[in-house]
Every structure is written in C-alpha cells, then in structure tokens.
C-alpha positions as CSV (number, residue, x, y, z in Angstrom):
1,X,12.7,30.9,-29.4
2,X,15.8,28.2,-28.9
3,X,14.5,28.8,-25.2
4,X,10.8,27.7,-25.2
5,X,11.6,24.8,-28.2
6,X,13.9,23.5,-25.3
7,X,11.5,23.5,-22.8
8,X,8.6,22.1,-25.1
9,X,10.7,19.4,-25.9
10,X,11.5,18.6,-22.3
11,X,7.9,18.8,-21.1
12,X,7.2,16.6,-23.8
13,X,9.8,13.8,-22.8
14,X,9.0,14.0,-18.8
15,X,6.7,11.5,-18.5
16,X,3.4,12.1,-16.6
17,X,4.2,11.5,-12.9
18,X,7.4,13.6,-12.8
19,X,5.0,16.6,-13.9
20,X,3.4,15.7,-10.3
21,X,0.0,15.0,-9.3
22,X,-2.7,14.8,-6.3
23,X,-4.4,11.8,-5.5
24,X,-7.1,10.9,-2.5
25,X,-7.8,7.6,-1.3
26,X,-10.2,6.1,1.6
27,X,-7.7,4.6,4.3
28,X,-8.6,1.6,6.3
29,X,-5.9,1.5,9.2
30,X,-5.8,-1.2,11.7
31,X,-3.5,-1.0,14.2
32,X,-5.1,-2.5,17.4
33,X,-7.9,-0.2,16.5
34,X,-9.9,-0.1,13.2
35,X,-9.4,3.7,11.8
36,X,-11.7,4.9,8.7
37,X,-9.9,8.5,7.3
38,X,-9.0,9.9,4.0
39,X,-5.5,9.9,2.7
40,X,-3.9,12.0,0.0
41,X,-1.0,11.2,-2.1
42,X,0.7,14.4,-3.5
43,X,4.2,14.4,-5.8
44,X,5.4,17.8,-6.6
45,X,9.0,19.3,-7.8
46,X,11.3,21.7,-5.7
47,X,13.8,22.9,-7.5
48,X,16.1,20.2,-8.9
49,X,14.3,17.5,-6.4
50,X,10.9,15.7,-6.0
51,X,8.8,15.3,-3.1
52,X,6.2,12.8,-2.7
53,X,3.6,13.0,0.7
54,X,1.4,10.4,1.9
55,X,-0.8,12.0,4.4
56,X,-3.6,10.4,6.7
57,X,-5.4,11.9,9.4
58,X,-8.5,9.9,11.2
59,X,-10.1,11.5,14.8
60,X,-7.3,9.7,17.0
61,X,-5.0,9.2,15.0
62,X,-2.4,10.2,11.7
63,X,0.5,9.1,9.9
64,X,2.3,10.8,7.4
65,X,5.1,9.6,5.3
66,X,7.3,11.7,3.4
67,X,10.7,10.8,0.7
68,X,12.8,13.7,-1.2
69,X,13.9,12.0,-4.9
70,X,16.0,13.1,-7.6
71,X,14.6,11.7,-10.9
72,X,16.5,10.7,-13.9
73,X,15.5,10.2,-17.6
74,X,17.9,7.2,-18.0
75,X,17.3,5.3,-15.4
76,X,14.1,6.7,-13.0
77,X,13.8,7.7,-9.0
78,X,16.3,7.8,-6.8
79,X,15.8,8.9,-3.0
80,X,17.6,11.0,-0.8
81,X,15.5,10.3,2.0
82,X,12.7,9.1,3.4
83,X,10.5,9.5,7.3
84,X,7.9,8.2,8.4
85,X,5.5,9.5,11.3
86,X,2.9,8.1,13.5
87,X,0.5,9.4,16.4
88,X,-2.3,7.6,18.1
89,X,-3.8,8.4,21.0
90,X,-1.2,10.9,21.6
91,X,2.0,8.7,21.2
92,X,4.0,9.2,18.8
93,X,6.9,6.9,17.3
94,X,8.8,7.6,13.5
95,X,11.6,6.7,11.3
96,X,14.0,8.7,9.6
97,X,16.5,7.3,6.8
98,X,18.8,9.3,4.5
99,X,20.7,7.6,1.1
100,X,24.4,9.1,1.6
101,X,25.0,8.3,-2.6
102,X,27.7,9.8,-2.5
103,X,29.8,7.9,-0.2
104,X,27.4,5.0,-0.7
105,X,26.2,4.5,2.6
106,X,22.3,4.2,4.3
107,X,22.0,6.4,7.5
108,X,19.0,5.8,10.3
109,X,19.0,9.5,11.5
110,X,16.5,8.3,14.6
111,X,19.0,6.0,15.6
112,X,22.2,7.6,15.5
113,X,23.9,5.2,17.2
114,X,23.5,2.3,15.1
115,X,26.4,1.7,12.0
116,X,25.7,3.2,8.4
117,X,24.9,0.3,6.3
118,X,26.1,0.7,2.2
119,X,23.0,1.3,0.1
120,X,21.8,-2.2,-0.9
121,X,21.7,-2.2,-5.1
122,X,18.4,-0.4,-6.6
123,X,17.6,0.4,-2.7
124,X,13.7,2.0,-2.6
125,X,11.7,3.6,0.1
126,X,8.1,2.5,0.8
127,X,6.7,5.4,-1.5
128,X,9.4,5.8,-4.5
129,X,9.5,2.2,-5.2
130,X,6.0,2.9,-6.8
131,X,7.0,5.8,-8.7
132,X,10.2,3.9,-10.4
133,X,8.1,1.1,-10.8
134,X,5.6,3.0,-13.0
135,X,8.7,4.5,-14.5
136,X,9.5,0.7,-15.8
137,X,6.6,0.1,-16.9
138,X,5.9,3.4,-18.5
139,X,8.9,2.8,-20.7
140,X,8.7,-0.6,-21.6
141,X,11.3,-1.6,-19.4
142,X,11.8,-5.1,-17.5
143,X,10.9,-5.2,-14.2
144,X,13.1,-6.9,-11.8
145,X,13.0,-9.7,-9.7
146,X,13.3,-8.9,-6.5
147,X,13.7,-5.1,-4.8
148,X,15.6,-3.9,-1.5
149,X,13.0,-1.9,0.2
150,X,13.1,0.0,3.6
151,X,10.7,-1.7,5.8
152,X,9.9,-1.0,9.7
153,X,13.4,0.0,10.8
154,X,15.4,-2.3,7.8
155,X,15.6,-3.1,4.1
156,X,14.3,-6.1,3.3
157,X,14.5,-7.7,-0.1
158,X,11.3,-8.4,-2.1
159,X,9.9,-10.3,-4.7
160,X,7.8,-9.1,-7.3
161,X,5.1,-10.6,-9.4
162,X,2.8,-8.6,-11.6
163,X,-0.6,-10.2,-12.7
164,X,-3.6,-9.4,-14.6
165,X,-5.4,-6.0,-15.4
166,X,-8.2,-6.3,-13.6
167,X,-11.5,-4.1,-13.8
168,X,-11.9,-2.5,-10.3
169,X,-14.9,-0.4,-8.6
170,X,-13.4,1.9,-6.6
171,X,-15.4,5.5,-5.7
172,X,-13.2,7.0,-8.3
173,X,-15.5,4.8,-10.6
174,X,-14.7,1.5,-12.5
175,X,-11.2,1.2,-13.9
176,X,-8.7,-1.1,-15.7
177,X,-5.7,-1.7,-13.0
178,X,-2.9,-4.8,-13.3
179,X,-1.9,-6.0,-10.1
180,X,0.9,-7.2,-8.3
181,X,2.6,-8.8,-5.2
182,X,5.6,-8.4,-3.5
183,X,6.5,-11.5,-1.1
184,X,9.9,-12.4,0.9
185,X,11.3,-15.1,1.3
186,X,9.5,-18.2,3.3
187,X,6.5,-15.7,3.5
188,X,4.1,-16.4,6.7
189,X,0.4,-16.6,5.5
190,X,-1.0,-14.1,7.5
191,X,1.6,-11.4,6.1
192,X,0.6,-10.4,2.2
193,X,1.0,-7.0,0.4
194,X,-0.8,-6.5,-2.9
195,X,-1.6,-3.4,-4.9
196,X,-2.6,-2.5,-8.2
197,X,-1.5,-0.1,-10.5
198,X,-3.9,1.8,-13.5
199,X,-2.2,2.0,-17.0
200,X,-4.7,5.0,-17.6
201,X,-3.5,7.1,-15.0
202,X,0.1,6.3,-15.9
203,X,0.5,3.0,-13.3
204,X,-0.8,5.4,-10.5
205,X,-1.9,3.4,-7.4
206,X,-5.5,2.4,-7.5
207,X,-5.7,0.3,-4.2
208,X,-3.4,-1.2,-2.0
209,X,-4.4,-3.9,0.9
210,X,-0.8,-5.1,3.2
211,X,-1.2,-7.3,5.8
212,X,0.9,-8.2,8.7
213,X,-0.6,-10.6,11.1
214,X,-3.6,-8.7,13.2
215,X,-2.5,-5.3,11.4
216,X,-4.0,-4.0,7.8
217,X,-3.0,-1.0,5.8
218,X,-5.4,-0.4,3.0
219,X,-6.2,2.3,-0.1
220,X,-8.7,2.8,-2.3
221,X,-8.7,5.5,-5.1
222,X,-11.3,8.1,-4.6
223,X,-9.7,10.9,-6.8
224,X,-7.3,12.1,-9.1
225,X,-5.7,15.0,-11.3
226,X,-2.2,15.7,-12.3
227,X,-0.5,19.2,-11.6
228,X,-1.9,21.8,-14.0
229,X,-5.0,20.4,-14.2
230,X,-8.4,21.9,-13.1
C-alpha cells in the first residue's frame, strides 16, 4: 500500500511533459530548396533519463535531432547530450555534443580535435531549452534573461522576451499560445527566431518560424496527445 501511495504521489507531482508526449507538426524547410514534410516531436523516459526526438523526413531530404536529459523536480532539464543530423540529396553533414557535468566540461564528439570548453552556466541544447522553459513557466518561476544555447557548431548566448497570448489557427484547430523571441546581441534583420508556446497543452510548442538570412525553419502544430493517452 506504502508502495502505490508513493507512486501516486509521484505521478501526481511530475508535471505533464516529464510523463512524455507525441506531437506532429507541418515543416517548412528551406535550405536552398523549399521542402514541405511532416515532423514529429516525441519525449519519452528510459530508465532514469529522458529522450526527446525531433524527426523530419520530406522526398529529398531529412533531419533528425535528438538530446538525452536527466530531469529534476528542483530545478528542471538538464542534458547529457545532444546530435543533430542532416541529409539532402544524399549528403549528409551532423553535430554531436555531450555535457561532461561531472568534470564540467562541453565535448564536440564530431570534432575531436577541437579543446573541451566548461559548460557555459544554465547551458541548453536546441530541443531541451523548450522543455525547461515550459518547466519555468509551469511552476511559476522567473524566466531568465538571457540563455547559452548550442547553436550550429557553438553556444551562443540568447536573449529572451516573452509576449502576448495570442489566438492562433493552426490545423490542430484555433488555440491560445504566448509568444516569445530570442535575439543576440546586435541582431542582423534578416536573422529572427520566434515561437510560441500553448498554456493548455502545458507551454508545448505550437509554431515556430527561425530565420537566418535566405534559410527558414518553420512548425506548425497539427497534433497532439501525451503518453497514456488514446
């Protein structure tokens, strides 16, 4: 009995996300070519650690990226590590990192020839820095200012502003999402990355548009359901 109160109580106190989920969204990729394909989203736990997938796949291309996470009550998502893979047209080109926390230390795996680099504080990967940022929000918490984020092949810092809640039509149908914006420092205007997050489906990613000069990486929510659910 002690057994399954315990467990009650800790299902209870995980929050949503952490319980895992599957989400689809339409993809608009354009890297030199304009590619129309469906991308899902899953988060799932393996043993003490979480693994959340992005996966694409379009007719001449894919891209897939993947990050391993331990999560924490206190404090929210921490990554182990995270990769990143492309192919179009045949050619293929990734990126591998790994967090070292316990000597402190960021490791590029696919260059292993370049020097370890100590893990920059409240360092995120392109996927988990959504999940802790849900977590923040999901319990009240203040967001920071600014976030050390892997992007292309280093971390960057970011700045983050949230906006409004905003009533979106997405093919998942109309829905409340707030949005926000992370920018660097002396931003050039043809780069921008916005998002925006649904309090309903606990601050899971509605849509997403970055650009980066001639490139654009967008998502639009076409489905949902959280593990154990039909």
């Amino acid at each position: 009995m002690l057994k399954i109160l315990f467990l009650l109580t800790y299902l209870v106190c995980l929050p949503a996300l952490a319980r895992g989920y599957e989400a689809k969204y339409d993809m608009l990729w354009s890297v030199g070519l304009k590619l129309k394909a469906e991308a899902t989203e899953t988060l799932k736990k393996n043993g003490n650690r979480y693994q959340i997938i992005l996966d694409a796949k379009a007719s001449v291309g894919s891209a897939n990226e993947t990050t391993n996470l331990l999560y924490f009550p206190e404090s929210g998502w921490r990554p182990l590590d995270y990769s990143y893979t492309q192919n179009i047209l045949g050619r293929t080109k990734g990126r591998h990192f790994r967090f070292n926390w316990n000597t402190g230390m960021l490791t590029w795996l696919h260059q292993p020839e370049r020097n370890e680099l100590p893990i920059p504080i409240n360092a995120l990967d392109p996927l988990g820095f959504r999940l802790q940022l849900a977590y923040l929000l999901m319990n009240e918490k203040d967001l920071p200012n600014t976030i050390n984020m892997l992007d292309g092949d280093d971390v960057k810092a970011r700045t983050i502003s949230a906006g409004e809640l905003e009533m979106l039509d997405t093919p998942y149908g109309k829905i409340e999402a707030q949005k926000f914006m992370l920018t660097e420092d002396n931003p050039a205007s043809e780069r921008s990355f916005e998002f925006w997050l649904a309090p309903s489906l606990d601050y899971q990613l509605v849509k997403l548009q970055k650009h980066d000069r001639k490139r654009l990486f967008a998502l639009t929510l076409k489905a949902f359901k959280k593990s154990g659910t039909p």
